[in-house]
Structure formats: C-alpha cells, structure tokens
N, C-alpha and C positions, 0 to 999 in steps of 0.2 A: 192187287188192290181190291176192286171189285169186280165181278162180274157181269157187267151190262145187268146188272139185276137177274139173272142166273148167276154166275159168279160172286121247308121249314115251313093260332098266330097270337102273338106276342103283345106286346105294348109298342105298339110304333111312333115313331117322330120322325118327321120331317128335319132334315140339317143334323147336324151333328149328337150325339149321345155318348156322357160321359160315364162311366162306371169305375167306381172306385172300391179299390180292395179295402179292408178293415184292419189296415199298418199304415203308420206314420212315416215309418221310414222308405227310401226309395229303394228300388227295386235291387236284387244280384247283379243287375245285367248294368246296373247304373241309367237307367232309365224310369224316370218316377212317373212318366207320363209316356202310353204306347199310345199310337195309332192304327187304326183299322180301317185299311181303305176298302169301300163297297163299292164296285164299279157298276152301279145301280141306283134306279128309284128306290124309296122308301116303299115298302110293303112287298116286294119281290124277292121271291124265294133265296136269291141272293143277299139279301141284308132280311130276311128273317133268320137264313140259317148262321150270319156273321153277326146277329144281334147274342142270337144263342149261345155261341161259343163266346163270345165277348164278357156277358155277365158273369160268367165261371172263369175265363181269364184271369181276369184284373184279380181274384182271388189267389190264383197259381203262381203269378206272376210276381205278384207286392206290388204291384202299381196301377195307376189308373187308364183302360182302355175308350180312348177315342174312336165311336167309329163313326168314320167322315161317308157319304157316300156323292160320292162322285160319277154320275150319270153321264152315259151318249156314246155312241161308236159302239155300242155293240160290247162295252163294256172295253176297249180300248183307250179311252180319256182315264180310267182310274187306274187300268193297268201299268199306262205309261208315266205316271207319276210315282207310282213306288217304285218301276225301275230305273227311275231316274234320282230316287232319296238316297241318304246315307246309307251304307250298307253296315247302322252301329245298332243291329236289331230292335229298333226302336217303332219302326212302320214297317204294317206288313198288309200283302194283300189276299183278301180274299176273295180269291181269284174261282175260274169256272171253266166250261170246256171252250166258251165264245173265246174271251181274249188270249186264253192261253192254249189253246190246239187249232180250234177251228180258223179265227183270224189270221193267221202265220199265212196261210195261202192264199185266204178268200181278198184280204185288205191289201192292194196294192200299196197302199200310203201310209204304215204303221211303223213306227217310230220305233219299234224295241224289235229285240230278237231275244228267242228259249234263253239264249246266254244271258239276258238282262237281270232273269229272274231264278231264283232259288226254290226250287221245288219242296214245301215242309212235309205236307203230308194230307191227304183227303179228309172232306169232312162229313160228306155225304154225297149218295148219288142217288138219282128219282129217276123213271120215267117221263116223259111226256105223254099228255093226254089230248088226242082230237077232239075238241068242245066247239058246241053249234049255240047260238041263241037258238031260246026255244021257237021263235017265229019263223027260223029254217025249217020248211018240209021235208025234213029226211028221219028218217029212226035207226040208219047204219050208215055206214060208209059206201057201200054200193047206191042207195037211195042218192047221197051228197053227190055223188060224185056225175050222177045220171041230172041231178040239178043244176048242178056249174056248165055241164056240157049244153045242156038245152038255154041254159040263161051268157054266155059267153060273155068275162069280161064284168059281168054286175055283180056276183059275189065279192065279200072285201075278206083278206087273209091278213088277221092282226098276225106282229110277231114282238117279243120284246127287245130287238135290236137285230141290226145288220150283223149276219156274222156267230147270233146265239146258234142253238140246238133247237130253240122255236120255230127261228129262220131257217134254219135250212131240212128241217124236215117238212117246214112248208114247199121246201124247194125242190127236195125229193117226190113228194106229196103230185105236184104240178108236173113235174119230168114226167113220173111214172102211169099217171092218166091223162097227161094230155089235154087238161081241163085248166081255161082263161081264168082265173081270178088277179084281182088288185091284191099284191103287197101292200102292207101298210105297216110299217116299222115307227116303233116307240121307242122309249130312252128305260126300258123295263115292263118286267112281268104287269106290274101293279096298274099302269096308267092304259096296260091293252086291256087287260081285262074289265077295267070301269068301264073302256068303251064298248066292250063285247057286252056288257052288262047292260048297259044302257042302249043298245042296238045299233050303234054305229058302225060297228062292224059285224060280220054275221061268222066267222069261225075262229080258230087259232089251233095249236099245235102248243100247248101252253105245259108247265112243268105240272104233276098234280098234286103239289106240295102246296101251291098257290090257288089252281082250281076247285081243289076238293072239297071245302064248303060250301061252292056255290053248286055244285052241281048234288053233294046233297039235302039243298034247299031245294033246288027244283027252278035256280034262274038259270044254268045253263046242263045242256043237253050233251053227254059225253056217250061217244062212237065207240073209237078204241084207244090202246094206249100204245106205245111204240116201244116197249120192252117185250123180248121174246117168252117170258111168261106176264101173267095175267097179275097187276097190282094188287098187293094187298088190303088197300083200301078202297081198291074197286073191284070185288070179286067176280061182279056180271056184267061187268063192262070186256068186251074180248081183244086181244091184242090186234094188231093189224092184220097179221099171218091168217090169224082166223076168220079175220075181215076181209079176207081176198086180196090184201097185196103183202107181196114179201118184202124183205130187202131192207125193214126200218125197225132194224135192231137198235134202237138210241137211247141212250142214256144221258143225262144233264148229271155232268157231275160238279163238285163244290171242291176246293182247298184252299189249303193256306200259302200263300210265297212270300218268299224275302227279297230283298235287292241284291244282287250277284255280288258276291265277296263277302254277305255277313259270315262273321265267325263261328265256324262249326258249331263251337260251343253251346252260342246262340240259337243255331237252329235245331242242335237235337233237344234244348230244354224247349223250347216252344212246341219240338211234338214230342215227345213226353210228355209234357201239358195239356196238350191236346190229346193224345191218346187216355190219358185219365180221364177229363173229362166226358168223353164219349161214351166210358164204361159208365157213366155214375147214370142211374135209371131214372131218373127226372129228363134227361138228356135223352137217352137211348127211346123211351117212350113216345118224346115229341118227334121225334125224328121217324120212327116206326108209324108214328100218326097222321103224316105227311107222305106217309108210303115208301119212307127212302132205308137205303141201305148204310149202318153208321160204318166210316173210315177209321184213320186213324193208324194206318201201317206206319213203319219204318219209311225214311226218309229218302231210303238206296230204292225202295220198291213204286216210291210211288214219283222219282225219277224218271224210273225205266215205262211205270204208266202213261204218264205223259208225254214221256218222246213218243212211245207206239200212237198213241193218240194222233198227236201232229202230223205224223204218215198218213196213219189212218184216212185221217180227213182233208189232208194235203191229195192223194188217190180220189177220192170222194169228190172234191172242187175240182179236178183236172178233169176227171170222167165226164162232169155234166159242164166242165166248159165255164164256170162263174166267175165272176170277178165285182171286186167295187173300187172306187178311186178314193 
C-alpha cells in the first residue's frame, strides 16, 4: 500500500451531503442512491478526504453519493453501522486506522470484528503533526516537554477520539517522557482543533492535512511531525527522530470498506473507481496539498495492509498496557 510515508479544504456541511452524478438512470450495481459513511465530525480529515472521493464517485458510479457522517467512539459509531448494513454494495465506509486497526485491541466494548468489514482499498495516508497554541512556551519538542514536567498535570492533550492515531501517539508521546498532561478526546479532528485554536486546549498530535493552514497562518505553532521522513508541506518543521525521541513512526491512513459478503464484483468496481480517481490531478493535487500520500492499490494488497496494521498496533496497546470500556 504505502509506506508510513517512506513507502484532506473543501466546501463543508454539517449532516449529511448529497452528490449526484449527471444520468438519470440508476446505477450497474442497481443502486441509484450510495451512501458514505464518515465516522467523523464535519471538517476532519476524515470526511474532507471522503467529501473528495465522493464528488468524483457519484460520477463513476451512475448514482448519487450520500455522505452521512456519523461521529464518537473513536470513529467506532460509524464503523459499526456499515458493518452491520446490507452487504448489497450500496453503503460503504470510509474507514481509517482508529476503527479499523487500532480499535480491534484498544476498545474492549466494540461491536464488530476485521470479519465484519470488507477491505476496498486506501485513499490516502498523512502524517501527524505535534502543534502547540502559540501561547505555549516552547519552540521544539525538548522545550514542551521540559514544560509539562515542571507544570504536572496543567497541560491539556486534545486528540480526535479514543482509539485514533491523534490518541494514541499522544499516548506514545506521555509513555515515552514521562510528562502528566489531561487527555482530552473529541468526536474529531475539527471540533479539537477550534478548541486548540481558541486556547482551550494547549497541544494535540493532529493529522496535518487538518492542521496545515493553521499553522501556516501563524495560529498554531508546529514542533515535529510523526512520519519518519520530514512532510512535504512542512519542509522545516523536523520529524520526532530529529526531535529527540524515536519510536513514532505513524501514519493516519484513510480507506474505503464494505460490509462482509458484498459481492466481489462490487467491490473490485468500487476500487477501480477509486483507483481512477486518485489518478485524475485535481485529486492527486489536493491530496499532495494536504501532505498525504494518494492510495488506491488493489484490493488483495490493501487486505493484507490492514491485517499487518491490526498486529501492529494490537503489539503497540499490549506493550503500553491500554485499554478503554
């Protein structure tokens, strides 16, 4: 698939967004009407990049794409709805590494299993970037981290859910220095950031497909990023490695799933679909703008992504002992 980055802003709406292809008639798939579930707030990288793929959809497709976003758990509320839909290619999720890797170990009380849902194929992957309100005293991540220690416990660590890559490389973050801050978990990207924005909270671990405007306006103050090379749209901003702690190789990745038993059929046209689209440069651009790496493999390959993922970070939650109910 991709490489941890070695190897999504738009027209947003709140509640649902319909997109309609330019044919009257319903779809091949006998579906005149898809849905796209976001298991996210509006404006987070999660339904900017499922906004994206959506609008070019509903063209591929012959029919019109819904996309619902359905918020909370760490993105586990949305996931557990599409794998609980008809498996008649009709809903699909736009799933991420939270509900669909990382969750599996972290949620003791999650509803679905890998078998629930049907792996299509990736749609992007970004880094996370460490960002400070500017009113934090520090200009690196040694400076932050000699902050949290002398202040114990009074820093606030936004994440956008229990369970994302926000979270738990805040959690990595906290293991690996040893430094008291407040978790503060939201229902997405979107609604931590307004409050890191507005000073409510004073850091996060945030994707920087979401950050990246604010931090080249100058409202928030970006340390390092947690991909083992240095983001392309943040060329002097230095990875963590660089920044004195190892170990926070991470990537936030995006895809597509179906509910277990759609028909083959079904899901190699939907990437197929998707693999066009990601080539068309309207697409490829915004995504490159957002710092991320475009997807888009075959559906066997980004399978076996996923499972390794779910280990991965199954190892990861065992090593540091985590758990939520």
């Amino acid at each position: 698939m991709m490489h941890r980055i070695a190897r999504f802003k738009g027209l947003l709406a709140a509640g649902a967004l319909v997109l309609t292809a330019p044919l009257a008639h319903a779809s091949a798939s006998g579906c005149p009407v898809y849905k796209m579930v976001v298991p996210a707030a509006p404006g987070g990288t999660t339904d900017l990049v499922g906004r994206l793929i959506a609008v070019n959809l509903a063209e591929k497709l012959g029919g019109s794409v819904i996309v619902e976003n359905k918020s909370g758990g760490g993105g586990v509320i949305g996931a557990a709805q599409v794998a609980t839909s008809s498996p008649d290619g009709c809903t699909m999720l736009m799933g991420n590494i939270g509900p669909n890797a990382i969750n599996y170990s972290l949620n003791k009380s999650i509803s679905y299993a890998p078998s629930d849902l049907q792996p299509v194929t990736s749609v992007f992957a970004v880094p996370n970037v460490l960002v400070v309100h500017p009113s934090v005293q520090a200009k690196d991540v040694q400076e932050l981290i000699a902050l949290a220690r002398s202040q114990p416990g009074r820093l606030a660590l936004a994440n956008s859910g229990v369970g994302q890559s926000t979270h738990m490389t805040g959690e990595m973050f906290r293991l690996k220095t040893g430094v008291e801050v407040i978790s503060v978990p939201y229902k997405g990207n979107a609604p931590a950031v307004a409050d890191l924005l507005a000073g409510q909270v004073h850091m996060m671990f945030d994707n920087v497909a979401v950050s990246l405007p604010h931090i080249k306006d100058g409202r928030l103050k970006a340390l390092a990023v947690t991909s083992s090379e240095r983001a392309p749209g943040l060329p002097d901003v230095p990875t963590m490695a660089e920044a004195g702690l190892d170990g926070f190789d991470v990537v936030a990745w995006f895809g597509l799933f179906y509910p277990a038993k759609t028909d083959r059929r079904m899901v190699e046209t939907l990437q197929q679909s998707v693999s066009e689209i990601l080539q068309r440069d309207s697409v490829k651009n915004q995504i490159l703008a957002w710092s991320g790496i475009p997807g888009g493999e075959p559906t066997a390959d980004f399978e076996k992504y996923v499972a390794a993922e779910i280990q991965r970070w199954k190892e990861i939650v065992t090593a540091a002992n985590l758990s939520v109910n």
